[in-house]
Backbone as a printed PyTorch tensor [residue, N CA C, xyz], in Angstrom:
tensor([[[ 98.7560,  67.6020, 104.2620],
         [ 98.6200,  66.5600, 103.2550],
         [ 97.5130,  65.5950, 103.6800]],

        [[ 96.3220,  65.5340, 102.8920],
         [ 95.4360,  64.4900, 103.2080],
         [ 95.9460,  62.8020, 103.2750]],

        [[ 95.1140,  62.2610, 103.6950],
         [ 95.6380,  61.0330, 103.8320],
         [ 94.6820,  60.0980, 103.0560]],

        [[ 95.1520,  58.6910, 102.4720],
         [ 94.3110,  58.3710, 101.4220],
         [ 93.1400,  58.1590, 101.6820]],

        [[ 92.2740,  58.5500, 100.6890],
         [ 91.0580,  58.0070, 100.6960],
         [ 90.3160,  58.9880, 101.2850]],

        [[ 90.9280,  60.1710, 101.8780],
         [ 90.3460,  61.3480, 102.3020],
         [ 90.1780,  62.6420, 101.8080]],

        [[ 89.3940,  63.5370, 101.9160],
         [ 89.2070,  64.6350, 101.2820],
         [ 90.0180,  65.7100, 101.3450]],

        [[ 91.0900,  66.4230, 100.6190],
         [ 91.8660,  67.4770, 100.5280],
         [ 90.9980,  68.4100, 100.4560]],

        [[ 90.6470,  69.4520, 101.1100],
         [ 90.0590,  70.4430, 101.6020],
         [ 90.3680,  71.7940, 100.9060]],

        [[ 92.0890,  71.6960, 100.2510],
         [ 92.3080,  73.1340,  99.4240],
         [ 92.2200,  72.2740,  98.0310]],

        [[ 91.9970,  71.3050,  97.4690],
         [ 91.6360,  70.8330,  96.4610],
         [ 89.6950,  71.2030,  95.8770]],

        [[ 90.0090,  70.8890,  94.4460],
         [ 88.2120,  70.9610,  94.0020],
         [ 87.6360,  69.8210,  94.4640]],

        [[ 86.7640,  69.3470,  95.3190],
         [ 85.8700,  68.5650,  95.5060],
         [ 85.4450,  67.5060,  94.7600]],

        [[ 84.5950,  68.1090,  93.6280],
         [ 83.9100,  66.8220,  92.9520],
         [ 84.9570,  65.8490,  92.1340]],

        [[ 86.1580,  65.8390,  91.7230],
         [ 86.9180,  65.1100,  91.5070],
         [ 87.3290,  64.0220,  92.8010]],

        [[ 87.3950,  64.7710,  94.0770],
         [ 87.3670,  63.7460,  95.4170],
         [ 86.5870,  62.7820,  95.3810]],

        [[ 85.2350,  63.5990,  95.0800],
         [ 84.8380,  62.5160,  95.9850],
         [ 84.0660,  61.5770,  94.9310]],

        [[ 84.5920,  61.2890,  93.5850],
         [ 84.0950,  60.0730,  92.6650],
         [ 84.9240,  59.2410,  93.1370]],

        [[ 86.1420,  59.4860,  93.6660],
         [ 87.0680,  58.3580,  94.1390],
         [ 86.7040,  57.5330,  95.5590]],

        [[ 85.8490,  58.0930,  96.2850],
         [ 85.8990,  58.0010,  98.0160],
         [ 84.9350,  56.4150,  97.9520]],

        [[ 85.0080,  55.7800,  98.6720],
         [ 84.1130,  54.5690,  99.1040],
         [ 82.8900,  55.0630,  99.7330]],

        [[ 81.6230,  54.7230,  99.4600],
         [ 80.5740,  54.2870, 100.0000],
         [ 80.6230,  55.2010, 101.8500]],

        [[ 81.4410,  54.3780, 102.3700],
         [ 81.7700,  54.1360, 103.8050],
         [ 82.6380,  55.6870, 104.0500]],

        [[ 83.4860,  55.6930, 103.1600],
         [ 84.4730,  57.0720, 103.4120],
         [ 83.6810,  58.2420, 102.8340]],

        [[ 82.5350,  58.1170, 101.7120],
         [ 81.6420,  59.5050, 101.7980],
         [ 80.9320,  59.5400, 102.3540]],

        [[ 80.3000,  58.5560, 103.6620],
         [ 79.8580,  58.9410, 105.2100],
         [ 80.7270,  59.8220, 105.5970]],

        [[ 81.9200,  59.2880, 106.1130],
         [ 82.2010,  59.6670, 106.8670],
         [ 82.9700,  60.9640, 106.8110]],

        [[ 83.0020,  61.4020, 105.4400],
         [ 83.7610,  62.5670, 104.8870],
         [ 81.8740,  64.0060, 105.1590]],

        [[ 81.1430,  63.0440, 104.7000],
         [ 79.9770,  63.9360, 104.8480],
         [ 79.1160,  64.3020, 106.2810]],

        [[ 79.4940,  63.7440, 107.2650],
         [ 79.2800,  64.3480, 108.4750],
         [ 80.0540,  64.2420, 109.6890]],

        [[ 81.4890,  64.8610, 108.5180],
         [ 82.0480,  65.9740, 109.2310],
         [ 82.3170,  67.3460, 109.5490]],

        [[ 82.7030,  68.0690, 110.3850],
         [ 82.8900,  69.4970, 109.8060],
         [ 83.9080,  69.7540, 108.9060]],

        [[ 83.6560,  70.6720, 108.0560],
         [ 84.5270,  71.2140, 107.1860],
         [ 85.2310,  72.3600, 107.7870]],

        [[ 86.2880,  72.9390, 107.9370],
         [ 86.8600,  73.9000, 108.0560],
         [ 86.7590,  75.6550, 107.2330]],

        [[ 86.7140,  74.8780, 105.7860],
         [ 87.1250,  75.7510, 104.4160],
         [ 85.6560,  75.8510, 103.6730]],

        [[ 85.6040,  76.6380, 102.9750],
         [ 84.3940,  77.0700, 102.0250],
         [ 84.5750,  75.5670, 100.7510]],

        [[ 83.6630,  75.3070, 100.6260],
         [ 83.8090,  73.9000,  99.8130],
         [ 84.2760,  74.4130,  98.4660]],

        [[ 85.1280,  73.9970,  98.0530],
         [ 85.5230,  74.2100,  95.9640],
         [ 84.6120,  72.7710,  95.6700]],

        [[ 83.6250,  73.1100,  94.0550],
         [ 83.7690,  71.8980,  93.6420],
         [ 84.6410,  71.8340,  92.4490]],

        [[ 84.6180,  72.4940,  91.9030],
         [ 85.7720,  72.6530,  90.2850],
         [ 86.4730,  73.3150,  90.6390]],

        [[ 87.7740,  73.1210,  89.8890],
         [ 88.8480,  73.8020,  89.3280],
         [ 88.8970,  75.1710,  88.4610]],

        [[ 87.8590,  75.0600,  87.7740],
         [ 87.8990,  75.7120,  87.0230],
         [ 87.0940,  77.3590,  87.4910]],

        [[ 87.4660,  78.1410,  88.0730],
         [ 87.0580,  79.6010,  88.1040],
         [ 85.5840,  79.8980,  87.5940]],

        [[ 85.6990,  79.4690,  86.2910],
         [ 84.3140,  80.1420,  85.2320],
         [ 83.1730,  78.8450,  85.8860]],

        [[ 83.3880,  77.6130,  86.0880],
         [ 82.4550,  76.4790,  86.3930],
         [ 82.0770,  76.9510,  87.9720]],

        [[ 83.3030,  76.9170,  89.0020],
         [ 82.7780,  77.4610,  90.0930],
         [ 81.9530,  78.8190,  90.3610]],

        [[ 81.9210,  79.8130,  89.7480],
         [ 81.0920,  80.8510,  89.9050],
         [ 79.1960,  80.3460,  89.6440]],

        [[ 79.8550,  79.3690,  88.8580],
         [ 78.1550,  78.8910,  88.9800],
         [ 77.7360,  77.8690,  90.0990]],

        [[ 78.6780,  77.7720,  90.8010],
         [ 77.8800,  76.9870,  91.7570],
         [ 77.4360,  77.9520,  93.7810]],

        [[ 77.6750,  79.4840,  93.1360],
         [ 77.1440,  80.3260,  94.0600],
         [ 76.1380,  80.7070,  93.7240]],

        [[ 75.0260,  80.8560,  94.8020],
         [ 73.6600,  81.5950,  94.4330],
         [ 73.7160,  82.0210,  95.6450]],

        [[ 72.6010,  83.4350,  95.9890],
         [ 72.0290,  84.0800,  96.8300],
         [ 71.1940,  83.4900,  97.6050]],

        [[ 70.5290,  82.9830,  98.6630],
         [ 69.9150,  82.8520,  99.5840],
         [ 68.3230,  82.8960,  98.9720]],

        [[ 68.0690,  83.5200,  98.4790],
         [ 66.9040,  83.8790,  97.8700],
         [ 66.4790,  83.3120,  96.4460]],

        [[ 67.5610,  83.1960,  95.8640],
         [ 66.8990,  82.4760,  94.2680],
         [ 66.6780,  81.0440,  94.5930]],

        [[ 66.7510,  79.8750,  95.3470],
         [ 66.2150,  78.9880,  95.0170],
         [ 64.6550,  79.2930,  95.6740]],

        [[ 63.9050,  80.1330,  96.7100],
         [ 62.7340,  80.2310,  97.4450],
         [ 61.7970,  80.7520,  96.0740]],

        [[ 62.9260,  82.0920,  95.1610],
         [ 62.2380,  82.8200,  93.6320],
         [ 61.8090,  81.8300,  93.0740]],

        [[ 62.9130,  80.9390,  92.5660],
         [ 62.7960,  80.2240,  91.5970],
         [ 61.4190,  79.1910,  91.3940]],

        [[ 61.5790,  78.5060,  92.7570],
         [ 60.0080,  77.4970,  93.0820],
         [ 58.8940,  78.7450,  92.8850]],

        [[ 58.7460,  80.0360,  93.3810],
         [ 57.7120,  80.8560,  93.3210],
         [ 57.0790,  81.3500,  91.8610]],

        [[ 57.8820,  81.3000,  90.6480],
         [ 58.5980,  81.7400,  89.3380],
         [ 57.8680,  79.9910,  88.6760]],

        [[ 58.0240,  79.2320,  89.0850],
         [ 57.5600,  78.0240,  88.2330],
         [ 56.5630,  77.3610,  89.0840]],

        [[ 55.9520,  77.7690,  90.4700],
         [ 54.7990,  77.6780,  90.5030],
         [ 53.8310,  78.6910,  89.8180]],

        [[ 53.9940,  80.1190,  89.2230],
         [ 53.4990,  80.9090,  88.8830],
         [ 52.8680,  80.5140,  87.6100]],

        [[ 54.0890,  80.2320,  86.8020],
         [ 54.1720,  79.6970,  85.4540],
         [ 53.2130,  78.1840,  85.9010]],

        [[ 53.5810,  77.5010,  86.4620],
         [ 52.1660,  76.0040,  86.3180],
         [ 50.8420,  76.7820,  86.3900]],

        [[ 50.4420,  77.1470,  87.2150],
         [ 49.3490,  77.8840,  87.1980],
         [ 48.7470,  78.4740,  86.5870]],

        [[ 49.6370,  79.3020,  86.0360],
         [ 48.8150,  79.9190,  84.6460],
         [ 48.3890,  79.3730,  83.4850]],

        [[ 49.4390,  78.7050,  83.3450],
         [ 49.5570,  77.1450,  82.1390],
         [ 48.3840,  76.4240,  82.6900]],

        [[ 47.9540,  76.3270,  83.8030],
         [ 46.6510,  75.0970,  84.0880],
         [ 45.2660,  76.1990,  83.6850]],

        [[ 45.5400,  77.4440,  84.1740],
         [ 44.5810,  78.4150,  84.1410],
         [ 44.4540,  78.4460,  82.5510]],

        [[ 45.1400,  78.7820,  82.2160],
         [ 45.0770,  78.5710,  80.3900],
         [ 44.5000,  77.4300,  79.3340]],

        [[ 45.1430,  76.5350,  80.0690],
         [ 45.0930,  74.7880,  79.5230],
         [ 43.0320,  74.5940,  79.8230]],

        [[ 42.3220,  75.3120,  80.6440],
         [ 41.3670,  74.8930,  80.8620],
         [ 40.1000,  75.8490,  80.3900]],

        [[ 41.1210,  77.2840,  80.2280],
         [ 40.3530,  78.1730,  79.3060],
         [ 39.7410,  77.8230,  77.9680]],

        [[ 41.2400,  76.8520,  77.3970],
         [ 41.4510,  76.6810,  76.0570],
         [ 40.3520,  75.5140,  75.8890]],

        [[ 40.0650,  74.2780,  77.2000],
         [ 39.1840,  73.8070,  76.9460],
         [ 38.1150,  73.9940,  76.7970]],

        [[ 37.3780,  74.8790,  77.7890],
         [ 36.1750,  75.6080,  77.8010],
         [ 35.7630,  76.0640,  76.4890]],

        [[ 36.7720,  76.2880,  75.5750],
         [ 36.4640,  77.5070,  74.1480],
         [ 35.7940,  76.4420,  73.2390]],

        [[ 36.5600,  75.6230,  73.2520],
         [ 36.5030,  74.1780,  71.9860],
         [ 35.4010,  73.8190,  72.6140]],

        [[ 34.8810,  73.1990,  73.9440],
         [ 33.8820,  71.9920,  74.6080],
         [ 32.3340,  73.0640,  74.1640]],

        [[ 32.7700,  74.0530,  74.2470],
         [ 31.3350,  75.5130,  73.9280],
         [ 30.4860,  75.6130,  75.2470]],

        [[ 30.9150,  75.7310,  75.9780],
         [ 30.6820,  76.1150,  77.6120],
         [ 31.3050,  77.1980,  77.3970]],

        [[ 32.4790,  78.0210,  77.1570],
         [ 32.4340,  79.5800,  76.7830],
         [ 32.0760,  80.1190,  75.7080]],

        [[ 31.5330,  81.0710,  75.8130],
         [ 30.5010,  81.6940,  74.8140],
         [ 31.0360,  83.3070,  74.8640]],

        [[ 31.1660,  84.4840,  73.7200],
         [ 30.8300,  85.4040,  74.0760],
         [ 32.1080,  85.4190,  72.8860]],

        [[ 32.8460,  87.3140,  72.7810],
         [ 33.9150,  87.5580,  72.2840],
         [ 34.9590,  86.7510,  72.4780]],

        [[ 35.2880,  86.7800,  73.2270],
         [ 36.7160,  85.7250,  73.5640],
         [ 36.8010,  84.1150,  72.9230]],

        [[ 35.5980,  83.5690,  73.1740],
         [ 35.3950,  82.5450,  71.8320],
         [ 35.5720,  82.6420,  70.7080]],

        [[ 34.5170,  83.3490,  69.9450],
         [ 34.7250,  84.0050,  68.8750],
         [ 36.0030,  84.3670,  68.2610]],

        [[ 36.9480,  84.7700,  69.0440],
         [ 38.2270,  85.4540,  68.7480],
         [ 39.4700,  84.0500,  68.3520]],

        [[ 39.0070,  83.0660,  70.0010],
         [ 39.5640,  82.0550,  69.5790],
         [ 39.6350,  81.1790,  68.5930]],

        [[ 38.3200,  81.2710,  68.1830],
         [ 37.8920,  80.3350,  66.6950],
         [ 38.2640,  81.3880,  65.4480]],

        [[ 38.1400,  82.4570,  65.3210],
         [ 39.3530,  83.2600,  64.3210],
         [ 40.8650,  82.7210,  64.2850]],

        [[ 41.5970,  82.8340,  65.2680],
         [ 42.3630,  81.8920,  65.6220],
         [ 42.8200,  80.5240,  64.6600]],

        [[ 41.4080,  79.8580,  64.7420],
         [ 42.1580,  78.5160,  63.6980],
         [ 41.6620,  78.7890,  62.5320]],

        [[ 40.9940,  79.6210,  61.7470],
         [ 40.8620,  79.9130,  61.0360],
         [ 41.9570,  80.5070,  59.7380]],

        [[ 42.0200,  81.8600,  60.4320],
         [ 42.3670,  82.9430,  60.0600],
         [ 44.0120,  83.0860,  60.2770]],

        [[ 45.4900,  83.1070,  59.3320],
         [ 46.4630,  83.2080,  60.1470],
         [ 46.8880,  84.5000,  60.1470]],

        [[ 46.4990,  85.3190,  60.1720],
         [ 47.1490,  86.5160,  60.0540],
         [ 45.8050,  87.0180,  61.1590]],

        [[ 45.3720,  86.8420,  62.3030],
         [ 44.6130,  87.5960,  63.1740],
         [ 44.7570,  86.2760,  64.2870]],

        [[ 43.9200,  87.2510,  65.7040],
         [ 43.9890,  86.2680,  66.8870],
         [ 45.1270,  85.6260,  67.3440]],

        [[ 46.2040,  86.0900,  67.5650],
         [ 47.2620,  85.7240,  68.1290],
         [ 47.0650,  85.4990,  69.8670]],

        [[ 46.4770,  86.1490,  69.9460],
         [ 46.1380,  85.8970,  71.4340],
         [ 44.5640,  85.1820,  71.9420]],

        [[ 45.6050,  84.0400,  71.8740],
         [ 44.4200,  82.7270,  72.1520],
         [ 43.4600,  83.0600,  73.0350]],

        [[ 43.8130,  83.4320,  74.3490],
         [ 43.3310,  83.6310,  75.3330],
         [ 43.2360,  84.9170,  76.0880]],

        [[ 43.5630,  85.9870,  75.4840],
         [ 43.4460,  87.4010,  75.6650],
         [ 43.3410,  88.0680,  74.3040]],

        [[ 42.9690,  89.4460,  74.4480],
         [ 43.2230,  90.1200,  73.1480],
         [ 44.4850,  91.1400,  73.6000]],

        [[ 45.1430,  90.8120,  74.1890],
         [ 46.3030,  91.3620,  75.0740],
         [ 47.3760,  91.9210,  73.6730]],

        [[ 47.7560,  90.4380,  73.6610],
         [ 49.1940,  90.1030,  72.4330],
         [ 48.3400,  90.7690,  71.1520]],

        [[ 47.0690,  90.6610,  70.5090],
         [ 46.4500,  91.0130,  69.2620],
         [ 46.8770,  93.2500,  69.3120]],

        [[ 46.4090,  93.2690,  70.4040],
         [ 46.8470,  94.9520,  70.6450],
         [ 47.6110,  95.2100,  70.4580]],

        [[ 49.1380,  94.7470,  71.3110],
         [ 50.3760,  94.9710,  70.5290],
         [ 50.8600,  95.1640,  69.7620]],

        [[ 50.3210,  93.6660,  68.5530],
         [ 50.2590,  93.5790,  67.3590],
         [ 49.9900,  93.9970,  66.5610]],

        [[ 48.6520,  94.7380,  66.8410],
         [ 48.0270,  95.3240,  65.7900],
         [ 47.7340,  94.2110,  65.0470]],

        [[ 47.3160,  93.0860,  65.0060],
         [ 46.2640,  91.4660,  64.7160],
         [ 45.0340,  91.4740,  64.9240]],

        [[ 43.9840,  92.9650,  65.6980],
         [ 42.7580,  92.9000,  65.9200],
         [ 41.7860,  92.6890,  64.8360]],

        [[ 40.8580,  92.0970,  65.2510],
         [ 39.4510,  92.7080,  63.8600],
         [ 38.4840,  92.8810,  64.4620]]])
């Protein structure tokens, strides 16, 4: 039986510790724990609070990927409009605001292939 103001260990967690003082979630937080931490009660809520070792290292790798490309893009798209790029791929882009039924692919003719959107 815990004692007040302290953390029950076969209990869910995050209900603990909204109750604990300042001073008592020191001292509850560097201690050892014995038990695998619960934070919910609830079965279906706790399964989400396990992950693999590896998805948070993916995840940063996965949305640095995504910024990057988005900046790589974001500066393509400027280049097209400012007319410092020149050639097909311009061209295609300015179909683009034109035209709605062609140039779907702002910045490739990638997505237009798929599509079948070429001209």
């Amino acid at each position: 039986m815990a004692t007040p103001g302290a953390i029950d260990e076969d209990k869910p967690l995050l209900a603990q510790l909204a109750h604990l003082s300042p001073a008592q979630y020191q001292d509850w937080l560097h201690r050892t724990s014995r038990a695998k931490a619960r934070f919910f009660a609830s079965d279906s809520l706790e399964a989400l609070t396990h992950v693999k070792w590896f998805v948070p290292a993916c995840a940063s790798g996965v949305f640095a990927g995504v910024l990057v490309g988005y900046v790589a893009y974001d500066c393509m798209h400027y280049l097209m409009h400012s007319g410092r790029l020149r050639g097909r791929l311009r061209t295609r882009h300015i179909h683009h605001h034109f035209d709605d039924n062609v140039a779907y692919g702002i910045s490739s003719p990638l997505l237009d292939v798929l599509l079948r959107t070429n001209r």
